[in-house]
Backbone as JSON Lines, residues from 0, in Angstrom:
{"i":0,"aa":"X","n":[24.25,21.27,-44.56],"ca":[25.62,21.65,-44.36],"c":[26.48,20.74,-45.23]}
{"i":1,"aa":"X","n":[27.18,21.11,-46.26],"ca":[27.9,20.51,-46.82],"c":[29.49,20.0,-46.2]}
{"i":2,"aa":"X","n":[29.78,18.55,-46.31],"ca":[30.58,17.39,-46.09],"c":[32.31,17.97,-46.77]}
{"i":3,"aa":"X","n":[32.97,18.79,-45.57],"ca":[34.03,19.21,-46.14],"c":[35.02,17.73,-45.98]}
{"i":4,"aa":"X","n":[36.41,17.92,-46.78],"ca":[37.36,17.02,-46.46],"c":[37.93,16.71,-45.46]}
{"i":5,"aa":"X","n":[38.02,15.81,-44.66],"ca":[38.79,15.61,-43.38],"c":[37.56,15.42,-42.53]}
{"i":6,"aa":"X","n":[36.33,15.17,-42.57],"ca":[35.35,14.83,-42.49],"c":[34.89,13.71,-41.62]}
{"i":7,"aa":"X","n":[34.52,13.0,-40.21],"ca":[34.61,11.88,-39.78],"c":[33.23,11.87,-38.71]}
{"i":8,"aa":"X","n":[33.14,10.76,-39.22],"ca":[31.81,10.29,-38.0],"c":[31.66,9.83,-37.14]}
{"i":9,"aa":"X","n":[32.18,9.81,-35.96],"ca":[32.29,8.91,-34.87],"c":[33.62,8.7,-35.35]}
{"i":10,"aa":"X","n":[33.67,6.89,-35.32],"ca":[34.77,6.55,-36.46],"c":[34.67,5.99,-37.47]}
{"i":11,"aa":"X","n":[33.7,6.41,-38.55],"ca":[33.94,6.11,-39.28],"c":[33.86,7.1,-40.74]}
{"i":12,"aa":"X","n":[34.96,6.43,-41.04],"ca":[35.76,7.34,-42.21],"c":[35.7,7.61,-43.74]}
{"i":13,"aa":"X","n":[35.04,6.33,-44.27],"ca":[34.31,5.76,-45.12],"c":[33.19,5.36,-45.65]}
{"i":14,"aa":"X","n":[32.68,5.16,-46.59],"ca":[31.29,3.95,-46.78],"c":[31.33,2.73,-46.46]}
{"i":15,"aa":"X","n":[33.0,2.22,-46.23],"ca":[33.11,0.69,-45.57],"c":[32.5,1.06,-43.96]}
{"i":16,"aa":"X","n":[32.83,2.27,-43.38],"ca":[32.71,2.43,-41.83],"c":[31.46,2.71,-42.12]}
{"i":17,"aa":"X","n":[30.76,3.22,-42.95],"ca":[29.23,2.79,-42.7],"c":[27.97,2.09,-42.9]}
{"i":18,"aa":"X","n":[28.64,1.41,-43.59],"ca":[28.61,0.04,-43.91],"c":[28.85,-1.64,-42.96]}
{"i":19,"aa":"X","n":[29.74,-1.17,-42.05],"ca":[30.18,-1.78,-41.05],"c":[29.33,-1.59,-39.79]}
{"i":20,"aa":"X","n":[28.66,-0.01,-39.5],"ca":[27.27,0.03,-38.53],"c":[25.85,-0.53,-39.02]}
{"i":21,"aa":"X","n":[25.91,-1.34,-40.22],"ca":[24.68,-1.24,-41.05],"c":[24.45,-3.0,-40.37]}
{"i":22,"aa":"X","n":[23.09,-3.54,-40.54],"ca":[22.38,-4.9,-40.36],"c":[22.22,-5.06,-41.76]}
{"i":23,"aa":"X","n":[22.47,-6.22,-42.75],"ca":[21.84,-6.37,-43.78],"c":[20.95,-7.98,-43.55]}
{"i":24,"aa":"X","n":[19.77,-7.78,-43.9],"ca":[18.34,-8.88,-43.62],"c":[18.05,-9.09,-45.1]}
{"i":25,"aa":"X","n":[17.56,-10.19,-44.84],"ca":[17.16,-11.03,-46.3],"c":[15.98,-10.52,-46.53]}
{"i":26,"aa":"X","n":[15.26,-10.08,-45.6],"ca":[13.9,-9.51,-45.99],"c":[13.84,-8.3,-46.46]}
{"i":27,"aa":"X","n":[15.07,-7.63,-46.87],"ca":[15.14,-6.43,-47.62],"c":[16.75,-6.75,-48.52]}
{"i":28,"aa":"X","n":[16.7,-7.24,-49.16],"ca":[17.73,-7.32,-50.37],"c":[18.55,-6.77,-50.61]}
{"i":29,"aa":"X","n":[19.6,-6.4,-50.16],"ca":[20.77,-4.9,-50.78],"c":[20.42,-4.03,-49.77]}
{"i":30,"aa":"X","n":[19.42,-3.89,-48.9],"ca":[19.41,-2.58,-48.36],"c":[20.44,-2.64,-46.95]}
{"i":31,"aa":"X","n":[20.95,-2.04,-46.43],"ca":[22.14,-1.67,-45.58],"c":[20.7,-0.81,-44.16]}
{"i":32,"aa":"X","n":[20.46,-1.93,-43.39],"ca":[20.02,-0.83,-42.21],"c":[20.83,-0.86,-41.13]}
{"i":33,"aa":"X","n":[20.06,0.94,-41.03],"ca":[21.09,1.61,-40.13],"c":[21.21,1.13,-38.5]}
{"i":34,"aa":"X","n":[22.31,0.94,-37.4],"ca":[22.15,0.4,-36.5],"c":[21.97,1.25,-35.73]}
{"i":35,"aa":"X","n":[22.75,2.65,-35.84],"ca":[22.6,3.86,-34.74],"c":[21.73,4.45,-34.72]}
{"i":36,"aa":"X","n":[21.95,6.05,-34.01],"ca":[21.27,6.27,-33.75],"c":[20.68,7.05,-34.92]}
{"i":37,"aa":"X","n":[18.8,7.17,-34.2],"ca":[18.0,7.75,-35.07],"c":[17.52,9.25,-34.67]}
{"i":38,"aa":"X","n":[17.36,10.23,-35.41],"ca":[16.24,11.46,-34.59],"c":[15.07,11.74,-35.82]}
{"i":39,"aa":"X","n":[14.5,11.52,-35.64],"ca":[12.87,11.86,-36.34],"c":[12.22,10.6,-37.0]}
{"i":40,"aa":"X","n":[12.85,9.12,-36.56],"ca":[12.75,7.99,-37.46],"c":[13.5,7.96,-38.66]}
{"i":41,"aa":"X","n":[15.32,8.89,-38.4],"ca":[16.02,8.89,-39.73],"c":[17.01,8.28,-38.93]}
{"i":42,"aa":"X","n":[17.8,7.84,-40.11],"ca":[19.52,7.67,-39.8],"c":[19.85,8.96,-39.15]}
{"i":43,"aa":"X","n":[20.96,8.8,-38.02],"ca":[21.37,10.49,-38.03],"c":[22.87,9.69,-37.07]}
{"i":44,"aa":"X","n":[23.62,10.48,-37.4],"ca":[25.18,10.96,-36.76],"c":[25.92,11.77,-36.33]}
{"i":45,"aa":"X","n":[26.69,11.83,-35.78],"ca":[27.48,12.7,-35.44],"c":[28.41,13.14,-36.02]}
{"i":46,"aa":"X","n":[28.67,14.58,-36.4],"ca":[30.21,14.78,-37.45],"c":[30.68,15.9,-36.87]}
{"i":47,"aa":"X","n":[32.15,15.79,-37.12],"ca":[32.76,16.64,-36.45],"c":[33.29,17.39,-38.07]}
{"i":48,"aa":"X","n":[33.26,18.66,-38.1],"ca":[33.5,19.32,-39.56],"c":[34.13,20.34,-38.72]}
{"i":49,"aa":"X","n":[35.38,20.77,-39.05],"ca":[36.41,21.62,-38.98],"c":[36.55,21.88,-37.3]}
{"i":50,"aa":"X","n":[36.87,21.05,-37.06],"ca":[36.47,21.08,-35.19],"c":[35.07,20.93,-34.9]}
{"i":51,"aa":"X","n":[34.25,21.59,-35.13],"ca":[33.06,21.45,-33.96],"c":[32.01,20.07,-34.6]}
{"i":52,"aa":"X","n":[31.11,19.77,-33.94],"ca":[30.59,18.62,-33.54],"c":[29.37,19.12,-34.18]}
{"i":53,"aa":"X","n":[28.52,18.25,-34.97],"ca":[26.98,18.31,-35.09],"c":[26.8,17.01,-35.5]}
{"i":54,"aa":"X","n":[25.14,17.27,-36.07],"ca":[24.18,15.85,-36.07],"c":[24.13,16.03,-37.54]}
{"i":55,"aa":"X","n":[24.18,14.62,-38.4],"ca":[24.46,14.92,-39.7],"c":[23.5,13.65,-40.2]}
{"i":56,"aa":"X","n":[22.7,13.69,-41.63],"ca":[21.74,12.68,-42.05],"c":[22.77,11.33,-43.0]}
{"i":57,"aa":"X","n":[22.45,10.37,-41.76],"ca":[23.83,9.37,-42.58],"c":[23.36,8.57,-44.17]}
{"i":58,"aa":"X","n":[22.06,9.19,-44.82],"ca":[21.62,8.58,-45.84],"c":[22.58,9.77,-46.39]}
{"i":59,"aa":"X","n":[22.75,11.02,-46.42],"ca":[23.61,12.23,-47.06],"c":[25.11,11.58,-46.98]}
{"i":60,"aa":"X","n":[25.39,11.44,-45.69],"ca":[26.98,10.79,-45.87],"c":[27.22,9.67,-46.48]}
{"i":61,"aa":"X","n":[26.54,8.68,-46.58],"ca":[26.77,7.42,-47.72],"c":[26.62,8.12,-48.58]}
{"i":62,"aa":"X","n":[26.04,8.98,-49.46],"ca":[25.95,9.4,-50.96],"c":[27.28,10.01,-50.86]}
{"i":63,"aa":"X","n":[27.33,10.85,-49.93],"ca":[28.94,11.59,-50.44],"c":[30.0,11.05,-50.15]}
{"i":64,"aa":"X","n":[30.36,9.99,-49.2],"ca":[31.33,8.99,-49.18],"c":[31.64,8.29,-50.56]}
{"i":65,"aa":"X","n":[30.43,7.92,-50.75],"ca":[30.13,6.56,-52.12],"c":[30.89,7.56,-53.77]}
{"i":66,"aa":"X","n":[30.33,8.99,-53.41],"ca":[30.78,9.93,-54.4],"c":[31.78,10.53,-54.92]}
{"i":67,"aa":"X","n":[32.3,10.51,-53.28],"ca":[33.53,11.61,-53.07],"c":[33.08,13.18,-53.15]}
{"i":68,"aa":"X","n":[32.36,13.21,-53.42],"ca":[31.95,14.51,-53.62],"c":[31.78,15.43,-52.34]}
{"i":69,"aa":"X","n":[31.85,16.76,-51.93],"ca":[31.71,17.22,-50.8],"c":[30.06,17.79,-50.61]}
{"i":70,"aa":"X","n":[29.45,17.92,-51.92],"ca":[27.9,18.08,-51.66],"c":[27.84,18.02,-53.31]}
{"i":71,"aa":"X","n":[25.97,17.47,-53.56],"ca":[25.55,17.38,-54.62],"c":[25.79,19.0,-55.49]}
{"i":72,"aa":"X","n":[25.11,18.58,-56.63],"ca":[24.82,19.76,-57.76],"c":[24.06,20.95,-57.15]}
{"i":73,"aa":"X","n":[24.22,21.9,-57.31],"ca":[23.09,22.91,-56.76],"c":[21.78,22.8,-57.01]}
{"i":74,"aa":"X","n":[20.95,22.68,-55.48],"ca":[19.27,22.31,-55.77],"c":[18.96,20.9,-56.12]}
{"i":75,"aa":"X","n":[19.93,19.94,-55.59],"ca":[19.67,18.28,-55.87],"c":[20.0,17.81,-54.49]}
{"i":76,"aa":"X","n":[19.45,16.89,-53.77],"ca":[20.24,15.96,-52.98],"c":[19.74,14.42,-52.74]}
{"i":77,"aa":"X","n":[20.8,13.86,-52.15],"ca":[20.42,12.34,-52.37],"c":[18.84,11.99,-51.62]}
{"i":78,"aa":"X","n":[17.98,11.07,-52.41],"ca":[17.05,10.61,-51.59],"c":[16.49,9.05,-51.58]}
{"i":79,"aa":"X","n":[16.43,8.61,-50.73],"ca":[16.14,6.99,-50.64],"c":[15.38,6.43,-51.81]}
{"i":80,"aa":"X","n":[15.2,5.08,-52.16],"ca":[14.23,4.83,-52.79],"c":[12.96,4.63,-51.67]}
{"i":81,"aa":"X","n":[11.62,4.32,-52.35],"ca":[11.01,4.53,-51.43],"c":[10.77,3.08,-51.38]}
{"i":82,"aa":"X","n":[11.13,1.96,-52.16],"ca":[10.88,0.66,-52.54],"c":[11.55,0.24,-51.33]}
{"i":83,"aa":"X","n":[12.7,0.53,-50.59],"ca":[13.87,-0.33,-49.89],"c":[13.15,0.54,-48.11]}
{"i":84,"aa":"X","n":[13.89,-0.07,-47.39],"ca":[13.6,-0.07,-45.9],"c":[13.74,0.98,-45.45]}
{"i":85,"aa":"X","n":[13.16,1.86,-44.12],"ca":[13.02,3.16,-43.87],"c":[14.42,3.57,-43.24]}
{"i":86,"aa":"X","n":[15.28,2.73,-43.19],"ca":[16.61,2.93,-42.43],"c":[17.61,2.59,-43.07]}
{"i":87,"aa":"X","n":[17.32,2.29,-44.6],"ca":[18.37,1.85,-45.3],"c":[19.36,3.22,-45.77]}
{"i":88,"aa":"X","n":[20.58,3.23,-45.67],"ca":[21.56,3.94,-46.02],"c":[22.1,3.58,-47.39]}
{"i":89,"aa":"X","n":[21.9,2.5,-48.11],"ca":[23.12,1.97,-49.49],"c":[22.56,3.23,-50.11]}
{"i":90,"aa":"X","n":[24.08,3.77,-50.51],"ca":[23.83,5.11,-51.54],"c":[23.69,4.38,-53.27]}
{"i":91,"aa":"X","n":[23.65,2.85,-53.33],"ca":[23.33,2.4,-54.58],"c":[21.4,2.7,-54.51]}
{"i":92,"aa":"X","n":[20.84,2.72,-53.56],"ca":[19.41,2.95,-53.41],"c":[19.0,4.04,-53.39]}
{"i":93,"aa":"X","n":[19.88,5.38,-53.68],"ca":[19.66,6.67,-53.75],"c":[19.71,7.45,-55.22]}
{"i":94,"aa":"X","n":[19.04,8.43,-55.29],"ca":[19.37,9.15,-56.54],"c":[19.01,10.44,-56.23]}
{"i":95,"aa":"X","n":[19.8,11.37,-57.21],"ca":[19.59,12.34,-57.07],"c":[18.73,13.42,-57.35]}
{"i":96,"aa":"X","n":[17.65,14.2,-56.37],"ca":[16.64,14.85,-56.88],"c":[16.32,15.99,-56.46]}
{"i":97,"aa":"X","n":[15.51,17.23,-56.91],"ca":[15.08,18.01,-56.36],"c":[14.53,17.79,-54.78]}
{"i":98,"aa":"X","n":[14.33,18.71,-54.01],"ca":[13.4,18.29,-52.76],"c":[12.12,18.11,-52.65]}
{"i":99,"aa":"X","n":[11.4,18.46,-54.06],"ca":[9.93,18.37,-54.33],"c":[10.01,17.0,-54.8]}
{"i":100,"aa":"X","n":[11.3,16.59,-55.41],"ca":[10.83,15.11,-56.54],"c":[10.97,14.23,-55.33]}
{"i":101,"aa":"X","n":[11.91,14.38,-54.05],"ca":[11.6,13.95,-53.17],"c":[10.07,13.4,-52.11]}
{"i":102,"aa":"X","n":[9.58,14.82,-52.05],"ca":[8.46,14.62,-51.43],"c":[7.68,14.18,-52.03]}
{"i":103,"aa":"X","n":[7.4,14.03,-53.1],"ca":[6.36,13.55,-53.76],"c":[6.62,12.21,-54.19]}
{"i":104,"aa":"X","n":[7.82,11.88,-54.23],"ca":[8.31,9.81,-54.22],"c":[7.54,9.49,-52.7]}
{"i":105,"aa":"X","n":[7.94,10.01,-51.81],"ca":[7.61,9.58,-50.27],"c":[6.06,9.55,-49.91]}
{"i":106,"aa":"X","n":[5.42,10.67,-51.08],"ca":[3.69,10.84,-50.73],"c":[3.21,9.84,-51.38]}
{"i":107,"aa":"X","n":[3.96,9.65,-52.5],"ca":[3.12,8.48,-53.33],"c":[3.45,6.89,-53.39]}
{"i":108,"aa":"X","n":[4.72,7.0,-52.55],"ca":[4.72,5.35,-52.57],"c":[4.43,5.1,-50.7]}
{"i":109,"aa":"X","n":[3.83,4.27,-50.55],"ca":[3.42,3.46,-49.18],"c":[4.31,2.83,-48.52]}
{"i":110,"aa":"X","n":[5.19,3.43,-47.43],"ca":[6.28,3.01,-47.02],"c":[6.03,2.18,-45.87]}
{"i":111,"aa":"X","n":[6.53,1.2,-45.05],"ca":[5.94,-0.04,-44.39],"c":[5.64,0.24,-43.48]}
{"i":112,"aa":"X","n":[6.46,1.24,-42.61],"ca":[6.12,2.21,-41.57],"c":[4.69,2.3,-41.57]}
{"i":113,"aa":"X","n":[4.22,3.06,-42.53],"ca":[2.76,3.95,-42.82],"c":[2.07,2.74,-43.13]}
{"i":114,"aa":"X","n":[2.36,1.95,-43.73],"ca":[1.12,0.83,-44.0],"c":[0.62,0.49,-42.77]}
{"i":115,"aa":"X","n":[1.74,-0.44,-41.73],"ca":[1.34,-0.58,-40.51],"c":[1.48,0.27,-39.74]}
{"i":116,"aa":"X","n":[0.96,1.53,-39.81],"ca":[0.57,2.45,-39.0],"c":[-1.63,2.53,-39.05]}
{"i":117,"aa":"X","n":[-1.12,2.68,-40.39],"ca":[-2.83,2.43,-41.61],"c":[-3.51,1.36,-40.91]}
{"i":118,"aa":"X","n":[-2.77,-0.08,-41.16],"ca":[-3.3,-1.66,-40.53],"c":[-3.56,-1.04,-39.11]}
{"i":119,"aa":"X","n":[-2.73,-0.76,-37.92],"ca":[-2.97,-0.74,-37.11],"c":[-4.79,0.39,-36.72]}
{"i":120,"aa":"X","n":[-4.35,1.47,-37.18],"ca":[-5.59,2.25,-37.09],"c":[-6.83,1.47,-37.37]}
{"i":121,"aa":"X","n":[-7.19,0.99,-38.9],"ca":[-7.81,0.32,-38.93],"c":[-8.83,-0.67,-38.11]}
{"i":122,"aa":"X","n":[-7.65,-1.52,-37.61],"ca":[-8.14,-2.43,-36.79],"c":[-8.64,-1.37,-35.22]}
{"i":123,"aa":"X","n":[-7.99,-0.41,-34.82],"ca":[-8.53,-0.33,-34.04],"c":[-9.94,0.7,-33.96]}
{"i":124,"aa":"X","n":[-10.02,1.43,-35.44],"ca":[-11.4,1.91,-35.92],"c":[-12.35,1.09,-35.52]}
{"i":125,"aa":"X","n":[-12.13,-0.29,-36.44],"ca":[-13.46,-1.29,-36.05],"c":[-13.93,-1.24,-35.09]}
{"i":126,"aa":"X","n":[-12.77,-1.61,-33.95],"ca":[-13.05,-2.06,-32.48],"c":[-13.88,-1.11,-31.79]}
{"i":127,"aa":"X","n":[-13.25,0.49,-32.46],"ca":[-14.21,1.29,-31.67],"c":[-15.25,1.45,-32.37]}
{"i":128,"aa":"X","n":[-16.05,1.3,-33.45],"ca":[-16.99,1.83,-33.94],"c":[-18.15,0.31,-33.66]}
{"i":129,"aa":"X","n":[-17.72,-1.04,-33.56],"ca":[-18.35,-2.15,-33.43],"c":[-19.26,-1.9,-33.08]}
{"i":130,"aa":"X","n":[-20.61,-2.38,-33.16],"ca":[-22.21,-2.07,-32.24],"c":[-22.47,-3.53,-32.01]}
{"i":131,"aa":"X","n":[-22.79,-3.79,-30.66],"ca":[-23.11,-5.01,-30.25],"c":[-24.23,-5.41,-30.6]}
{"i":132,"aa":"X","n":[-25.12,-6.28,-30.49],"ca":[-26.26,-6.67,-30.7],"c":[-26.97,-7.19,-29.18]}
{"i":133,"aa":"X","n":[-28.35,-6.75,-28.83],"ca":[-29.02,-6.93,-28.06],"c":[-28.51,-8.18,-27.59]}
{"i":134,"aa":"X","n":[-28.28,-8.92,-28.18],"ca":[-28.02,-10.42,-27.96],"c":[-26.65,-10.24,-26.8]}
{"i":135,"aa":"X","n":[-26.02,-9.84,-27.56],"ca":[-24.41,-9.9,-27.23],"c":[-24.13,-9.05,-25.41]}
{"i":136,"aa":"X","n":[-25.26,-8.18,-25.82],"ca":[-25.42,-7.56,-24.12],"c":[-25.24,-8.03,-23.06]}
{"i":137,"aa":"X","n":[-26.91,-9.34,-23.36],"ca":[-27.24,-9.62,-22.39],"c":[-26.48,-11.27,-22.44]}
{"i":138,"aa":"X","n":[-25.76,-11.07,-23.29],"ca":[-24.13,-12.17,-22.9],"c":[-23.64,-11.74,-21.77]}
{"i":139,"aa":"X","n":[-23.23,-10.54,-22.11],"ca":[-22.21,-9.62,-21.19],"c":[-22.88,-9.23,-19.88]}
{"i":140,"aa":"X","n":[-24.36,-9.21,-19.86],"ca":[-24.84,-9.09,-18.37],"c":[-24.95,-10.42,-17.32]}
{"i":141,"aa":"X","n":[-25.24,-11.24,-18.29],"ca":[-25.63,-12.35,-17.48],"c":[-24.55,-13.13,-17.61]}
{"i":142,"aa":"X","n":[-23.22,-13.21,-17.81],"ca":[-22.08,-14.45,-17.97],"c":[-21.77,-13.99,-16.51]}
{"i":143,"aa":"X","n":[-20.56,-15.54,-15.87],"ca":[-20.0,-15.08,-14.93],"c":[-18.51,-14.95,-15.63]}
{"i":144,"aa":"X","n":[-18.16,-15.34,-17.06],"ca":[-16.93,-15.68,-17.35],"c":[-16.15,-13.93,-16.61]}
{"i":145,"aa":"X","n":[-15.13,-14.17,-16.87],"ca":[-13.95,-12.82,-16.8],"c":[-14.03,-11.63,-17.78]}
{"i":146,"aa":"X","n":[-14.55,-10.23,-17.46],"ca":[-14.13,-9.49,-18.08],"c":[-13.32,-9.15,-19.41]}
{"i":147,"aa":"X","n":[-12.17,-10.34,-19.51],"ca":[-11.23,-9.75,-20.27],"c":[-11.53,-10.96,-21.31]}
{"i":148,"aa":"X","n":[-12.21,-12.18,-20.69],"ca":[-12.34,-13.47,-21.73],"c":[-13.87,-12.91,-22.87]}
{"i":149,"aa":"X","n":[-14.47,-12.32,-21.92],"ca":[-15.4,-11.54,-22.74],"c":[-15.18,-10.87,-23.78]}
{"i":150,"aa":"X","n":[-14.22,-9.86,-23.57],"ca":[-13.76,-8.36,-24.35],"c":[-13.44,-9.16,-25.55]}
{"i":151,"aa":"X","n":[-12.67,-10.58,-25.29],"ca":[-12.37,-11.48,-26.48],"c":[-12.93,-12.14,-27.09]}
{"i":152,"aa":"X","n":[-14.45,-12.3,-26.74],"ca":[-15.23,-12.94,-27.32],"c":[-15.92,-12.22,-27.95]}
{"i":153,"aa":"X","n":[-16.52,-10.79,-27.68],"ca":[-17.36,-9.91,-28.39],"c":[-16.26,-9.27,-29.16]}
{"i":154,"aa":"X","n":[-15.25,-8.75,-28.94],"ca":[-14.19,-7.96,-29.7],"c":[-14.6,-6.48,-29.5]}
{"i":155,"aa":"X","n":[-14.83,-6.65,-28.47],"ca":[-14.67,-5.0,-27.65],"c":[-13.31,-4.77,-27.15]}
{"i":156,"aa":"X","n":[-13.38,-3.83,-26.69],"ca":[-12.39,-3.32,-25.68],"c":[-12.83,-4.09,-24.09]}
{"i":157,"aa":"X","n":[-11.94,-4.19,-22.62],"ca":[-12.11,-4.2,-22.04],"c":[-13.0,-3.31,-20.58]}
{"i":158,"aa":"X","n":[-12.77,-1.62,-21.56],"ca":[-13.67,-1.19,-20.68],"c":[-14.82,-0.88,-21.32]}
{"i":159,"aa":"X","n":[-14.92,-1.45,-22.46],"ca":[-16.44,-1.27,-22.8],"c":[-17.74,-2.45,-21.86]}
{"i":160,"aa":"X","n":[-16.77,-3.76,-21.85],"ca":[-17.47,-4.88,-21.24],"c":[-17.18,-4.27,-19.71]}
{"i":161,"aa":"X","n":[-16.92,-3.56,-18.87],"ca":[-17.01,-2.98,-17.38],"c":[-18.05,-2.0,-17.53]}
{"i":162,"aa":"X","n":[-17.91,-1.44,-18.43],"ca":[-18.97,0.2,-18.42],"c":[-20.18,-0.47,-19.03]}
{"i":163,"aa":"X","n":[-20.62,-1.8,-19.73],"ca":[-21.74,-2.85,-20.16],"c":[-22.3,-3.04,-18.42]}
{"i":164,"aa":"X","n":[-21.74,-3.7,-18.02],"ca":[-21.56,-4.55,-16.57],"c":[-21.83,-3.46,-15.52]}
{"i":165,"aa":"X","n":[-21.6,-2.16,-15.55],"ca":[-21.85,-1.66,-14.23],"c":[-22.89,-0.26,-14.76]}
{"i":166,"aa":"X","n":[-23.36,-0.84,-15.93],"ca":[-24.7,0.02,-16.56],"c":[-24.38,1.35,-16.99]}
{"i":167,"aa":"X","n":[-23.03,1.94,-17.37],"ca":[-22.87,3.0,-17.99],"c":[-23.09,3.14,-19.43]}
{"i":168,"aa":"X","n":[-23.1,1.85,-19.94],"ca":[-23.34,1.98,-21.77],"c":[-23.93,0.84,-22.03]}
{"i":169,"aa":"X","n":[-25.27,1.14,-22.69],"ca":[-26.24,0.26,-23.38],"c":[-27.31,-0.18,-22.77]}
{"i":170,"aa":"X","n":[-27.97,0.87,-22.2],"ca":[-28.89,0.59,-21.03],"c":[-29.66,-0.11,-21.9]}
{"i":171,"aa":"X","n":[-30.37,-1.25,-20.89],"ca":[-31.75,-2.05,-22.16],"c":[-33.17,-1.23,-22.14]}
{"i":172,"aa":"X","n":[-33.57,-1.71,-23.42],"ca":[-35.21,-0.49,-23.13],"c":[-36.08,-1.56,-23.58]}
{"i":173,"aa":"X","n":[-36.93,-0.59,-23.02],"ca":[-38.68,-1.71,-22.78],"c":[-39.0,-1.69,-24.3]}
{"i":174,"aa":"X","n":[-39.64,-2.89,-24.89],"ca":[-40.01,-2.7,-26.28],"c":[-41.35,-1.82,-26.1]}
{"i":175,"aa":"X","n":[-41.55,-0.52,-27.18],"ca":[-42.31,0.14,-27.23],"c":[-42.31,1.48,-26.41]}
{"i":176,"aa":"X","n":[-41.53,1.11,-25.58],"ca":[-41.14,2.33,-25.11],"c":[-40.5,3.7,-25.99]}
{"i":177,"aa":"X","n":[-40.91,5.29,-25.37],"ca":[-40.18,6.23,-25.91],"c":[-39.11,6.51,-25.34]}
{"i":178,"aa":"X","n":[-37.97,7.27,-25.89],"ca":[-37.32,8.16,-25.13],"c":[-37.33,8.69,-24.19]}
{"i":179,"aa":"X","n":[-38.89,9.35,-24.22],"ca":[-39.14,10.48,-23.45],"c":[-39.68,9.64,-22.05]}
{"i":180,"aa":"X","n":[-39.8,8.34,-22.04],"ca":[-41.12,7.56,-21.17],"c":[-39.49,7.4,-20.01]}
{"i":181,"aa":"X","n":[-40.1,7.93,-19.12],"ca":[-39.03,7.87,-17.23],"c":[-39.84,6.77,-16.98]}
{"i":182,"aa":"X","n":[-38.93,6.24,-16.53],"ca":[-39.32,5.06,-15.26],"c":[-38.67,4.91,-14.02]}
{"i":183,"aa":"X","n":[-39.22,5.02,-12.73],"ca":[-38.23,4.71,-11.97],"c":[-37.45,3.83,-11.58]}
């Protein structure tokens, strides 16, 4: 929806007024993050355009504040760099692009969000895929330590060392034994 004149966000009226909701951190240089509110993990606002009220993308209103302009060129609009913070608004960190040159800045650069989303998975791949060692079992059968001092010592999960402990996973087998060999 294009940004007619007379145009206001809450209150603010300007790129100083949004600029004025923004945090700026040393750990991102120039970038302006956003303080309000968010819907989908974006900047987003409220605008009131010719009377009625909607939700408007405040990385779009810094470009057209900063511009003056009431909407980009036909088939362009502003898009973040992908270098600066996922909430940064400075329309100096924007340029103007198709919506494909868009998506494809966002697929190909690794935004911090997604990294530690990546890190996090990761780490918890390991945890689940870990295979203990015979050894490490009969740690876990025969300690009296705590459950949870365990889980920290093998680097399991906690209900893997309960479901160890009350014989649901990793039953021990007789050396030489088959599969097929029952015992009671």
């Amino acid at each position: 929806m294009p940004i007619k004149p007379g145009t206001y966000v809450s209150r603010i009226k300007d790129i100083g007024g949004i600029k004025d909701r923004c945090k700026l951190s040393d750990d991102w240089p120039g970038c302006w993050i956003w303080a309000g509110a968010c819907s989908k993990g974006r900047p987003n606002a409220n605008v009131v355009i010719d009377g009625r009220r909607t939700s408007h993308g405040v990385v779009k209103l810094a470009w057209y504040y900063a511009h003056g302009e009431t909407h980009p060129p036909a088939g362009l609009k502003p898009c973040r760099k992908m270098t600066c913070h996922a909430l940064c608004v400075n329309p100096a960190h924007q340029s103007l692009v198709t919506h494909g040159e868009c998506v494809a800045l966002a697929l190909a650069t690794p935004s911090v969000k997604r990294q530690e989303s990546q890190r996090r998975n990761a780490a918890h791949m390991a945890a689940f895929f870990r295979k203990l060692t015979d050894a490490q079992i009969a740690d876990i059968l025969e300690s009296t330590e705590s459950q949870r001092s365990l889980a920290k010592k093998h680097g399991v999960s906690l209900s893997t060392v309960s479901d160890i402990k009350r014989g649901r996973r990793h039953h021990q087998t007789v050396p030489g034994s088959s599969v097929f060999t029952w015992r009671p």
